[in-house]
N, C-alpha and C positions, 0 to 999 in steps of 0.2 A: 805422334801428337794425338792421334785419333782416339788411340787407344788409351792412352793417360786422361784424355777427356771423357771418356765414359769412365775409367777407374777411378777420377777424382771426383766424379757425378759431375762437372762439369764448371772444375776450378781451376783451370789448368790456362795457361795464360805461355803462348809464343813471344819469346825474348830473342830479338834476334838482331844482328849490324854485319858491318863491314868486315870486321875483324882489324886484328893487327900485329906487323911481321912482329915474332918475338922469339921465343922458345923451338918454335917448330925448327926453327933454321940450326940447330944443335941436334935435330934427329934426322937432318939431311931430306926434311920436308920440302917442295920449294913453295913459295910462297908467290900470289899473281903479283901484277903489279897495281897500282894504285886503282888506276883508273880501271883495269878490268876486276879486280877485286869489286869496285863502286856496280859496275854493270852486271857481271856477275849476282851479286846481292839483289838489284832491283829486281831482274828476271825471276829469281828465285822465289822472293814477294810473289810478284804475279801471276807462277808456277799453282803457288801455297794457297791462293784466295780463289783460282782458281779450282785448283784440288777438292777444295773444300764449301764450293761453291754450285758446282756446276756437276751432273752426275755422270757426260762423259768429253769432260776440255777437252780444246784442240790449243795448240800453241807452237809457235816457231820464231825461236830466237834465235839469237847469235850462240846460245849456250845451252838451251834447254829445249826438248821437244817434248810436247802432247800430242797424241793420236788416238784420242778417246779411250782413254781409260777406263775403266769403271772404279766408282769410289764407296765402296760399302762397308761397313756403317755407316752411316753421318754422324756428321757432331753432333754432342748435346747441346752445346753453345750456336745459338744461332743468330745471326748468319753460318758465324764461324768461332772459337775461340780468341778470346782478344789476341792482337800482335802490337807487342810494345820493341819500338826500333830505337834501339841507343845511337848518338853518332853525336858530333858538333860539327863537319861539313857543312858547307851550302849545301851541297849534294843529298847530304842526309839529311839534313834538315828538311830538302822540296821530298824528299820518300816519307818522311814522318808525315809532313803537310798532306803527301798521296797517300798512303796506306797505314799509317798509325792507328790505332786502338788509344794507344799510352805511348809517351813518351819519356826518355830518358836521356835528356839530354847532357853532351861532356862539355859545355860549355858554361856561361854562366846564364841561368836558367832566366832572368828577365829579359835577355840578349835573346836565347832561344824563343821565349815563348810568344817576342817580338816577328822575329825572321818567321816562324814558323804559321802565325799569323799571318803574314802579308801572305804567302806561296800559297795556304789556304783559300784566302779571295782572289788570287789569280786562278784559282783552281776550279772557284764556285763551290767550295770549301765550307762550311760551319765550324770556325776554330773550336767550338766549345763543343765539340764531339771527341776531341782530344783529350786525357786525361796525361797529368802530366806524375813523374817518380821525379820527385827529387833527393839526392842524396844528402844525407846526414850522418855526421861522424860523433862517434862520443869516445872519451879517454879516459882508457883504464890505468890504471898504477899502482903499484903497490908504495909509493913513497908520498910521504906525507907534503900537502904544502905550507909555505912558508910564510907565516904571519899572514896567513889565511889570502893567500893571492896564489892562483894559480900559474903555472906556466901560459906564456902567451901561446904558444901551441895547442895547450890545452882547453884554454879562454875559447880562440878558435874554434876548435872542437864541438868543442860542448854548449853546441847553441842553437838546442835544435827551435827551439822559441823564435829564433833571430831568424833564422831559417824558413821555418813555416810564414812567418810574418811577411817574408821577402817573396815568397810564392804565391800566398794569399795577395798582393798586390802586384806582383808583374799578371796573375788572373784578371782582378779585377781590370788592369791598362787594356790587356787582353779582349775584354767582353767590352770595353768603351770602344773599342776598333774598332770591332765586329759589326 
């Protein structure tokens, strides 16, 4: 990442979560279990902010050790380069609230940017240091529609308007909390 951050001059942006069992299991991958997959992940966080923090961590987890390393270069992005943590757990949701840059959350985003607020001020937290990705879908087709109404699939789809508006106002719930 270090080094994608100086080659990007410093646009390079950590996307990182849980994961989830899927494909691996057909290449005889194994895959942890839930809840160590969840702990796993957090450590790794605190590993990465570390790394990138500090020029010689120490750490000792259940999964990962530091013994002073040394970390040269530094980032260009400082502190660090953002870390945007996808998930809709509770779980992920209090690590976005602890270590998030961005988030991206798989739930429905006024839901999340509710929950992820509250674990922010149990935290001592500033929600509005969180920037939030929400997804947006749009649909292609090659076939025409039908006395000018699209598919309800597509209606769906294609709203990124509805969308934006729906974010701009779980924000604003957001900054009335705070």
């Amino acid at each position: 990442m270090t080094t994608l951050d100086h080659v990007s001059g410093g646009r390079i942006t950590l996307g990182i979560g849980a994961g989830w069992p899927g494909d691996q299991r057909r290449y005889g991958i194994d895959f942890w279990t839930r809840p160590e997959r969840l702990a796993r992940f957090e450590e790794a966080v605190q590993v990465i902010k570390l790394l990138w923090t500090q020029p010689r961590p120490r750490f000792q987890g259940a999964y990962y050790t530091l013994d002073g390393p040394p970390y040269s270069p530094g980032n260009v992005q400082q502190p660090h380069p953002p870390i945007l943590i996808g998930g809709g757990s509770e779980t992920m949701l209090r690590a976005i609230a602890k270590y998030a840059d961005v988030a991206s959350p798989m739930i429905d985003i006024a839901e999340a940017i509710a929950k992820v607020a509250a674990y922010c001020r149990e935290l001592g937290r500033n929600p509005g240091e969180i920037r939030w990705a929400a997804e947006t879908c749009s649909c292609m087709t090659t076939q025409t529609c039908s006395g000018g109404r699209w598919s309800s699939r597509c209606r769906s789809m294609a709203a990124p308007k509805k969308a934006s508006a729906m974010v701009s106002s779980a924000l604003r719930q957001t900054s009335a909390l705070a």
